[in-house]
Rosetta silent file (secondary structure, phi, psi, omega in degrees, C-alpha in Angstrom):
SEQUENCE: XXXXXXXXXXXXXXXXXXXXXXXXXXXXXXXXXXXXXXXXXXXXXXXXXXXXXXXXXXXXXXXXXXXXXXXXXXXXXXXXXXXXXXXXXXXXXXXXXXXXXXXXXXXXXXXXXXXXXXXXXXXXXXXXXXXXXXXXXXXXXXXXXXXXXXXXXXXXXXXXXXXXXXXXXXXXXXXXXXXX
SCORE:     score description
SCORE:     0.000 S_00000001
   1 L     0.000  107.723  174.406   96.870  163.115   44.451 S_00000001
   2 L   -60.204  118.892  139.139  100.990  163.320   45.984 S_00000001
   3 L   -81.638  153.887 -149.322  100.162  164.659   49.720 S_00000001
   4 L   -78.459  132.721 -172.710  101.898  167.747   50.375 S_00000001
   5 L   -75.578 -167.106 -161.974  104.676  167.386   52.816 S_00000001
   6 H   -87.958  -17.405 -178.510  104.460  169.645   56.278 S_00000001
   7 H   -71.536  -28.868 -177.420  106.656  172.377   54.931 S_00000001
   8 H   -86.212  -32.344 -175.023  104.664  172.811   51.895 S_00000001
   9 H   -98.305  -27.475  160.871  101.187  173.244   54.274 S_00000001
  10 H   -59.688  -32.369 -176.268  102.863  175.166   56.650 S_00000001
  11 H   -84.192  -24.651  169.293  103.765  177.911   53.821 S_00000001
  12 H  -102.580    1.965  138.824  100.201  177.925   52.745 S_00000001
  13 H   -30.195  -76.257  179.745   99.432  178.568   56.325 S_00000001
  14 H   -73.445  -37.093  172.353  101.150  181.798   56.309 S_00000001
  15 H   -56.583  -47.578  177.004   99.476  182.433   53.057 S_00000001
  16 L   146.113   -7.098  178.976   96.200  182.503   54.719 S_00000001
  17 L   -72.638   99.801  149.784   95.087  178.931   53.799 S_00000001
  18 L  -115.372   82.108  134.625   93.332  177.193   56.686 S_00000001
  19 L  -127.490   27.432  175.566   92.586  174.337   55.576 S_00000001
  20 L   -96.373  -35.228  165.570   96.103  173.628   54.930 S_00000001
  21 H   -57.281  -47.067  162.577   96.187  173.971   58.756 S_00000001
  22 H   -45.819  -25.525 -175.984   93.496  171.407   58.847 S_00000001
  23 H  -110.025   -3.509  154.492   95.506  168.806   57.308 S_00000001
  24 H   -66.404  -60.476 -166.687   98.284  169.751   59.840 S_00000001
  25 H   -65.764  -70.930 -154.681   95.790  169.020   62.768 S_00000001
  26 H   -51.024  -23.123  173.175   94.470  165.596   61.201 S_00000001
  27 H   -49.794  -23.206 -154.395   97.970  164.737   60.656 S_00000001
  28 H  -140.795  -14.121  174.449   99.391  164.907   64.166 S_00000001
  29 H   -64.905  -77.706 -160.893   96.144  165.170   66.409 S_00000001
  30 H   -54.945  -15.228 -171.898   96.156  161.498   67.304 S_00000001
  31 H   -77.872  -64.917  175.793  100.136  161.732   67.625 S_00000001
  32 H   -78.138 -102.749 -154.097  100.112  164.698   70.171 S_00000001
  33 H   -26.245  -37.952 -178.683   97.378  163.393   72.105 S_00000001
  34 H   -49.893  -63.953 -169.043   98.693  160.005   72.544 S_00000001
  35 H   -76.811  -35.757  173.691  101.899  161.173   73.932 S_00000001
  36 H   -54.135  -44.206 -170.211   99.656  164.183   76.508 S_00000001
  37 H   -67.035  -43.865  148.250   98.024  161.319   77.262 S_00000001
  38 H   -25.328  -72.500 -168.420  100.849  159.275   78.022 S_00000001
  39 H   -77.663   -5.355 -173.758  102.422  161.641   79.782 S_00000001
  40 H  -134.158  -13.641  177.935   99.193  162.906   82.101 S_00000001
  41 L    34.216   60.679 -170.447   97.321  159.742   81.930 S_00000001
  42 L  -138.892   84.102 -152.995   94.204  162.133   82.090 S_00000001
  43 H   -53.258  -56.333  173.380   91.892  161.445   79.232 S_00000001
  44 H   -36.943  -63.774  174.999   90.206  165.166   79.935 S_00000001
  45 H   -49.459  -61.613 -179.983   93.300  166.777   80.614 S_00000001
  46 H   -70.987  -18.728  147.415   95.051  165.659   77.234 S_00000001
  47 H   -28.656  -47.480 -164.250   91.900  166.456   75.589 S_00000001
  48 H  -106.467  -53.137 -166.250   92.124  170.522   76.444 S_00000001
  49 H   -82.462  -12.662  164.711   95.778  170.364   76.310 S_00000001
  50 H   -59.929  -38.365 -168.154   96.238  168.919   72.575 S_00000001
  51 H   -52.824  -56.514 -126.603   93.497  171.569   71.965 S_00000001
  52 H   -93.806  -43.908 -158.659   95.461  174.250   73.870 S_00000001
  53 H  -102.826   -2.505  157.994   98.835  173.083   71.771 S_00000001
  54 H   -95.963  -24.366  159.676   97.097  173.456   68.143 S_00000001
  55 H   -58.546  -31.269  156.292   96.114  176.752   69.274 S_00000001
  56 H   -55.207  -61.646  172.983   99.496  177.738   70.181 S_00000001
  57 H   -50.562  -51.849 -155.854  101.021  176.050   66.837 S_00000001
  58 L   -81.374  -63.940 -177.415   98.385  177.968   64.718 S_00000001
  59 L   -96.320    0.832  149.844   99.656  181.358   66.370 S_00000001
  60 L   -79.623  -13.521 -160.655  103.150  180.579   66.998 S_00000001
  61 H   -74.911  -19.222 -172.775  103.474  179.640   62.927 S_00000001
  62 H   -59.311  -31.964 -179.541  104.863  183.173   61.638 S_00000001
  63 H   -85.360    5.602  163.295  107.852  182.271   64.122 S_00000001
  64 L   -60.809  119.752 -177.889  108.710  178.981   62.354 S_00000001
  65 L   -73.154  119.469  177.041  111.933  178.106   61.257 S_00000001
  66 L  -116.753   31.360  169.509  111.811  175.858   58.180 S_00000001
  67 L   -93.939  -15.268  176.715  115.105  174.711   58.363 S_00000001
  68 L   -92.822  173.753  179.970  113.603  172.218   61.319 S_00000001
  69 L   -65.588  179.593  176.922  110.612  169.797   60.900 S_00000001
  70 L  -102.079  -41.623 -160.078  107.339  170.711   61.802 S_00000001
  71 H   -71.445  -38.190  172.673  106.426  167.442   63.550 S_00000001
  72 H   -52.225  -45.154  177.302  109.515  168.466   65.739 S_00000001
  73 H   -38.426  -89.880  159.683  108.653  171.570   66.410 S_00000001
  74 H   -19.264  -44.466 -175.239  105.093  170.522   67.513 S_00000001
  75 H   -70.953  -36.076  178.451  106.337  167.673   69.807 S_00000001
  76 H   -33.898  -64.739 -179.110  107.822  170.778   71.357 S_00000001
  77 H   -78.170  -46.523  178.910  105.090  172.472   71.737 S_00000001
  78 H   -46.107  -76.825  169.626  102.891  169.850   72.894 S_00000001
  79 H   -25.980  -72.905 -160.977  105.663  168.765   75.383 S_00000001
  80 H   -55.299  -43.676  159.664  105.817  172.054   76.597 S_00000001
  81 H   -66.984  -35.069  161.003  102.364  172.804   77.169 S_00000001
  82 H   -71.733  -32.519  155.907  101.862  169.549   78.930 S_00000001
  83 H   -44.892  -68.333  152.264  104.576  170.024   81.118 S_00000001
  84 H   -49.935  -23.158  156.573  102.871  173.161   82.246 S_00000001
  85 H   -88.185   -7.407  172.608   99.468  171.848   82.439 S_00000001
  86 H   -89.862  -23.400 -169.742  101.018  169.072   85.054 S_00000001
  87 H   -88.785  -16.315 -171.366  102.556  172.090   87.347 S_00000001
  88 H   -80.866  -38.998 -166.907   99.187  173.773   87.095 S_00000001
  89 H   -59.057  -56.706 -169.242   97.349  170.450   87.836 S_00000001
  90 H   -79.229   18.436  155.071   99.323  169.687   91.317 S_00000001
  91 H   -76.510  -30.886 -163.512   98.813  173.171   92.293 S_00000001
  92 H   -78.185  -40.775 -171.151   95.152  171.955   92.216 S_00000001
  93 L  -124.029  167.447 -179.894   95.357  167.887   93.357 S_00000001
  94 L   -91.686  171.823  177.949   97.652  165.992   95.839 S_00000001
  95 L   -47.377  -40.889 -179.401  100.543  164.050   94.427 S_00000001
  96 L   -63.357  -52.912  176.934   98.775  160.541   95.323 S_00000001
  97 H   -57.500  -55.677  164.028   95.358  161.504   93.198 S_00000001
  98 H   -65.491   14.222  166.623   98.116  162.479   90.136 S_00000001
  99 H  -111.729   -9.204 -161.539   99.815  159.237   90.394 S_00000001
 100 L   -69.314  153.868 -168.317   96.841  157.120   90.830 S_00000001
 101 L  -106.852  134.121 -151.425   96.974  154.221   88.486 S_00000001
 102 L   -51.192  165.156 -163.903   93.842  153.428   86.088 S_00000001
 103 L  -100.764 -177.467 -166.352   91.493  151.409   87.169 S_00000001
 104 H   -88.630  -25.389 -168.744   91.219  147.470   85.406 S_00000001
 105 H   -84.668    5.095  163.303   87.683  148.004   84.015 S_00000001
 106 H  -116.361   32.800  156.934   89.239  151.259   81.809 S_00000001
 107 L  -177.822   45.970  168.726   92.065  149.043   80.123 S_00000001
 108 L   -52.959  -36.880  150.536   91.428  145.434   80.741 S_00000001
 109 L   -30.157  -30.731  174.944   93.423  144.823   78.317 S_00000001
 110 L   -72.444  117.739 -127.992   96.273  145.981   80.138 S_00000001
 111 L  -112.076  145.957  172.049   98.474  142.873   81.513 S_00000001
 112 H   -37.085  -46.226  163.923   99.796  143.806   85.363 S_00000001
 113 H   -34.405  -46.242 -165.047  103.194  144.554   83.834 S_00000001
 114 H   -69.866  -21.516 -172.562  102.259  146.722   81.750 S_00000001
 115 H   -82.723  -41.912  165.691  100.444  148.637   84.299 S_00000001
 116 H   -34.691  -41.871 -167.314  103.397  148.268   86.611 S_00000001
 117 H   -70.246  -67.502 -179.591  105.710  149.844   83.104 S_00000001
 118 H   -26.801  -92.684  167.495  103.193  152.421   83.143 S_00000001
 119 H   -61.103  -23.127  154.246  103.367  153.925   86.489 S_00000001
 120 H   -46.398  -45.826 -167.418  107.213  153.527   86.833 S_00000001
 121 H   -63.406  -62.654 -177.046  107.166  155.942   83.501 S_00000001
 122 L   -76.304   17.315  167.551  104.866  158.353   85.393 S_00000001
 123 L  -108.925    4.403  176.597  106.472  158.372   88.473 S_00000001
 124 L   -62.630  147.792  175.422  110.022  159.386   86.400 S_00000001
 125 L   -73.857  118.306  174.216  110.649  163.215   86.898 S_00000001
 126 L   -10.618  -17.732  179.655  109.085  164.887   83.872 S_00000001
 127 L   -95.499  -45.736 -151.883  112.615  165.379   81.625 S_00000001
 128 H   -74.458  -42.162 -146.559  113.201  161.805   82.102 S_00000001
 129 H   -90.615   -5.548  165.482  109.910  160.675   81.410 S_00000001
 130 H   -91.763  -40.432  163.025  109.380  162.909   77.809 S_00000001
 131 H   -28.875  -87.407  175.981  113.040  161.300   76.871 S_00000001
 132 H   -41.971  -20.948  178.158  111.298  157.633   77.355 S_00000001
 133 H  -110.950  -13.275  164.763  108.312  158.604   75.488 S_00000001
 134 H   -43.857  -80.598  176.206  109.939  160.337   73.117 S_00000001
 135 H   -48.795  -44.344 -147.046  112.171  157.272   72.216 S_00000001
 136 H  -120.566  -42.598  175.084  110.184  154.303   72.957 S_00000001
 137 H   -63.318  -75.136  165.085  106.544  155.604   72.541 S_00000001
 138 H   -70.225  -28.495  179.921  106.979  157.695   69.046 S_00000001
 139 L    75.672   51.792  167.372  110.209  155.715   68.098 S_00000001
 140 L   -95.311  139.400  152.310  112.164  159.272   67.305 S_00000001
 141 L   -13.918  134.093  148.169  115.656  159.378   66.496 S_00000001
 142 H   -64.586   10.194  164.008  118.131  160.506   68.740 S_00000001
 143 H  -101.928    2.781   79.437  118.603  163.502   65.983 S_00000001
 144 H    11.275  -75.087 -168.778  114.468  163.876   66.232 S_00000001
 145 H   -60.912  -56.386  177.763  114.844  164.103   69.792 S_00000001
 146 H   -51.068  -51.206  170.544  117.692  166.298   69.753 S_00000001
 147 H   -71.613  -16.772  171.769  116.027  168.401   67.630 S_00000001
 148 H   -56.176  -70.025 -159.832  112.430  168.302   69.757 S_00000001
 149 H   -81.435  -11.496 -177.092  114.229  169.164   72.910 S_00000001
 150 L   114.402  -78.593 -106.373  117.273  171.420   72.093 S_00000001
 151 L  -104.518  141.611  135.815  119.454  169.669   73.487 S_00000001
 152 L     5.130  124.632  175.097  123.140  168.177   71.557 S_00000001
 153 H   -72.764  -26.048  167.949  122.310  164.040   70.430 S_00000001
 154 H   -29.969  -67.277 -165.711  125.427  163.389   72.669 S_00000001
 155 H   -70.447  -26.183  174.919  123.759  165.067   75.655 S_00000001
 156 H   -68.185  -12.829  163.643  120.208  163.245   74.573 S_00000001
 157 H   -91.418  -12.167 -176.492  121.829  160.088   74.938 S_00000001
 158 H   -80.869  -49.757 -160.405  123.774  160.656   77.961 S_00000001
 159 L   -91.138   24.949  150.277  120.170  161.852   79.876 S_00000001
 160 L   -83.818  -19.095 -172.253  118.159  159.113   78.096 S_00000001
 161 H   -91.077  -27.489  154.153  120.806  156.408   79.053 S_00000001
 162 H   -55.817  -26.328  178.638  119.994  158.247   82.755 S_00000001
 163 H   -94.013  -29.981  179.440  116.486  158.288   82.543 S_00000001
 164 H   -61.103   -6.344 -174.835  116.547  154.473   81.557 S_00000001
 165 H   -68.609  -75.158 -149.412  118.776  153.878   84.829 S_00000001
 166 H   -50.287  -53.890  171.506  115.783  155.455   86.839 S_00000001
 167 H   -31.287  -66.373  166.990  113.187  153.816   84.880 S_00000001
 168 H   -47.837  -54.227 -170.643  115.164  150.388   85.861 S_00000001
 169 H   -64.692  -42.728  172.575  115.714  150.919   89.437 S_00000001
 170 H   -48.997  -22.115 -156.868  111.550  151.945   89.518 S_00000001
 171 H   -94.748  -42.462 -164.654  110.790  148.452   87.885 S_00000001
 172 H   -49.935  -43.875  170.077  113.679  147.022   90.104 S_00000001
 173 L   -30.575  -44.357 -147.908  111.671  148.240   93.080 S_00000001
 174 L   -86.492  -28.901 -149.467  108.392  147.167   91.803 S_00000001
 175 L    73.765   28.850 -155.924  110.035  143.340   91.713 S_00000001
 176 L   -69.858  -11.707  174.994  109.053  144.106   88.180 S_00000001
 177 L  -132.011   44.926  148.732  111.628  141.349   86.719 S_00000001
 178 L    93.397   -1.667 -169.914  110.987  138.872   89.249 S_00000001
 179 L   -81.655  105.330  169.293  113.718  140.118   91.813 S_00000001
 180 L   -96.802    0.000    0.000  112.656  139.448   95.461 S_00000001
């Protein structure tokens, strides 16, 4: 059985099928969490907000464009809704409790660098730090990206070559390449 690309399950969406929506979710649920998660480094929190962003997608689809991707689209929404579930969060917590960095017995795996990579990326101001996960995390195009975000791939490379500056100087800070 050829699976059905997203354009083809999206139109039987709008027909009324969901369980062409179903095969939309299993497609991309592990995708958009990953990056919520990334980006909130709050296992709960990306939990309710992938939830919150298929729930959106599902009643946002009649406004779909189908000259863009779907997966773009989504990253949108997902972005967007996480973004907005971080300013609701620090109305709630202080900055230090939404920065704190995991503890070693919930990613021993995780080598000090890495933890170090980690919290420079979440202490980047939120445009920079969707750029970087965008790019480096999912491995999208800058024409992916451009199209997630809006924005011209000129200007996505101009603020992505800017969020990797910041991204540097946090590591440089950190001593993160050995600089004392």
């Amino acid at each position: 059985m050829i699976a059905k690309d997203d354009n083809e399950l999206v139109f039987e969406v709008l027909q009324g099928s969901r369980s062409s929506f179903e095969v939309l979710i299993e497609r991309y649920q592990k995708k958009i969490f990953g990056m919520i998660l990334q980006m909130t480094d709050d296992r709960e929190l990306a939990k309710d907000l992938t939830q919150d962003v298929f729930i959106k997608a599902y009643t946002s689809l009649p406004g779909f464009n189908f000259k863009y991707r779907f997966f773009s689209w989504l990253y949108r929404i997902a972005l967007n809704e996480t973004l907005n579930g971080l300013k609701q969060r620090r109305h709630f917590e202080s900055l230090d409790k939404a920065q704190n960095i995991p503890d070693e017995t919930s990613r021993q795996d995780s080598s000090e660098s890495s933890l170090l990579l980690k919290q420079a990326i979440r202490e980047l101001k939120s445009s920079y730090r969707s750029l970087i996960l965008l790019k480096y995390y999912f491995g999208l195009s800058y024409e992916e990206i451009s199209e997630t975000l809006g924005f011209s791939v000129p200007k996505v490379k101009d603020r992505l070559f800017n969020a990797r500056l910041a991204l540097r100087n946090k590591l440089d800070n950190n001593s993160f390449f050995g600089n004392d």
